[in-house]
C-alpha positions as CSV (number, residue, x, y, z in Angstrom):
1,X,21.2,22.8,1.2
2,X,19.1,23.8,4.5
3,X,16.7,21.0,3.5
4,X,19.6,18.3,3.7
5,X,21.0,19.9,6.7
6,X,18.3,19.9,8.3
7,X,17.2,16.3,7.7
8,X,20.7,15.5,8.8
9,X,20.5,17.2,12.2
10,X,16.9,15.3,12.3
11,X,17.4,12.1,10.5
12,X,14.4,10.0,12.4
13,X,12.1,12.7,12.2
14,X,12.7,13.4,8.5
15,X,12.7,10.3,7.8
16,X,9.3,9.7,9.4
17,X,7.9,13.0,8.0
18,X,9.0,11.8,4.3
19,X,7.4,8.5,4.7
20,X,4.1,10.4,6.1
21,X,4.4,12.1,2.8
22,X,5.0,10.1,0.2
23,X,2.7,7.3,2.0
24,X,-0.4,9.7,2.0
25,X,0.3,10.4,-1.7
26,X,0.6,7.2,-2.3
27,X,-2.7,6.5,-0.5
28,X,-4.5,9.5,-2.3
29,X,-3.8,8.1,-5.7
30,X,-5.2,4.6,-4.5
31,X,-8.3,6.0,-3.8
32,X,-9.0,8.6,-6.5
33,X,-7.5,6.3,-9.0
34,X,-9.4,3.3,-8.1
35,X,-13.2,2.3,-7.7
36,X,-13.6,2.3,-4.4
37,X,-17.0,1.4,-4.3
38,X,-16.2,-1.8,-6.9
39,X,-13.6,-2.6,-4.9
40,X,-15.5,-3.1,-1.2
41,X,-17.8,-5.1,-3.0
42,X,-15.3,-7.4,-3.8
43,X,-13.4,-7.7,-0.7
44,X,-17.0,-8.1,0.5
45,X,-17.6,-11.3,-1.9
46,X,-14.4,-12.5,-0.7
47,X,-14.9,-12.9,2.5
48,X,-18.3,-14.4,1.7
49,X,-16.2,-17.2,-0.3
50,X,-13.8,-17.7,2.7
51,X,-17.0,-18.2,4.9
52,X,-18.2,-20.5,2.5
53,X,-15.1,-22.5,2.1
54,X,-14.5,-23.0,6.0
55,X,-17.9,-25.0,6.4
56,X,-17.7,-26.8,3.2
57,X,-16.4,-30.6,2.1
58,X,-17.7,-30.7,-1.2
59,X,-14.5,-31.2,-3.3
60,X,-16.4,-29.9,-6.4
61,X,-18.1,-26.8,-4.5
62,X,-14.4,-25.7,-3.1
63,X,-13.1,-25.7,-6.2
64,X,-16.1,-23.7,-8.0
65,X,-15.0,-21.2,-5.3
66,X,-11.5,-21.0,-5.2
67,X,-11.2,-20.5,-9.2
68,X,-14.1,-17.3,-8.1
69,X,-11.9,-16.5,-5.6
70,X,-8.7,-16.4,-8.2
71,X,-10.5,-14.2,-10.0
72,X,-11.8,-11.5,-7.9
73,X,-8.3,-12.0,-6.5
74,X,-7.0,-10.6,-10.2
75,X,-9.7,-8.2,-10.9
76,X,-8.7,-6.7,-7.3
77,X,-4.5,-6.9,-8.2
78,X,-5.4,-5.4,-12.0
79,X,-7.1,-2.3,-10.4
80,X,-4.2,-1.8,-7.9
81,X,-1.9,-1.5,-11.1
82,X,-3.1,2.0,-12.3
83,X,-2.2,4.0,-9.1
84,X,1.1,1.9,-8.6
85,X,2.1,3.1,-12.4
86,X,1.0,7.0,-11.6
87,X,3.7,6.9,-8.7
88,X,6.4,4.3,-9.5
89,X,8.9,7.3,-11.3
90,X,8.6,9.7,-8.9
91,X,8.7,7.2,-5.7
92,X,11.8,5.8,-7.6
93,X,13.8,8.8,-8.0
94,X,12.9,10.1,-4.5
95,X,14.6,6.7,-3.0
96,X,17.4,7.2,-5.0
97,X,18.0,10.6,-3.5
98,X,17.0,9.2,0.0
99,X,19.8,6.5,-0.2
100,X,21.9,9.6,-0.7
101,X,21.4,11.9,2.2
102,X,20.6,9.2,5.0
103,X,24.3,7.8,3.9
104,X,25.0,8.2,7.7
105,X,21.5,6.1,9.1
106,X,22.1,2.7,8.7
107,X,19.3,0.4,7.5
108,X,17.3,4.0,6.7
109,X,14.8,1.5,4.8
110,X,13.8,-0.6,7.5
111,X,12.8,2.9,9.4
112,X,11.1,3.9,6.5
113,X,8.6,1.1,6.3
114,X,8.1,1.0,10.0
115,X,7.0,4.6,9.2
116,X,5.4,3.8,6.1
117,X,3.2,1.0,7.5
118,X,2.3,2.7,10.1
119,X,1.0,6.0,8.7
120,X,-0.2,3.9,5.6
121,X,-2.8,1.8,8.1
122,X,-3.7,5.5,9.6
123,X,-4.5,6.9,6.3
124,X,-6.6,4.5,5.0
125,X,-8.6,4.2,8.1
126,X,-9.0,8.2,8.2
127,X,-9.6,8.3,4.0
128,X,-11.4,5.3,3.7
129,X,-9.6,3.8,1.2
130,X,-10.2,-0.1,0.2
């Protein structure tokens, strides 16, 4: 109960301490569960194609590189899945209880994605995570 109570007397705070949280786990598991070096390389090759596509008017050329740039676009969403999978229950249940306690902080959620974006764009500066 002192762990309630106190988020109560502190909602802001504990709400922006629990997004810190769960945010820098969330970030951790992106990067250990993810190939981080396969994955600059294709945000690397990306960009490349978007350079590519801005000085180019060959119809047949654009669309050899937007169908490569579908697919890196996959490959890049299909190794996001594996981390998103190792935290969906927990994150999940944790809201649940979260809608609970901050009963008396309306729209709770927006906070905790001002928070969340915030300390997200920190993290993966700081942990170097693609």
């Amino acid at each position: 109960m002192a762990i309630i109570e106190l988020i109560n007397s502190y909602p802001l705070y504990s709400l922006a301490g629990i997004s810190a949280g769960v945010t820098l786990v969330s970030t951790l598991a992106q990067k250990y569960l993810t190939d981080q070096e396969h994955l600059k390389h294709l945000k690397k090759r990306q960009k490349e194609i978007q350079k590519e596509l801005k000085g180019n008017k060959d119809g047949d050329l654009i669309k050899e590189l937007n169908a490569e740039l579908m697919k890196l676009t996959g490959i890049m969403f299909k190794s996001s899945m594996k981390p998103m999978f190792a935290t969906i229950i927990p994150f999940l249940l944790l809201f649940y209880w979260l809608k609970g306690v901050y009963v008396d902080l309306p729209h709770w959620i927006w906070y905790y994605l001002g928070f969340s974006i915030l300390s997200s764009t920190i993290y993966r500066k700081l942990l170097k995570v693609h």
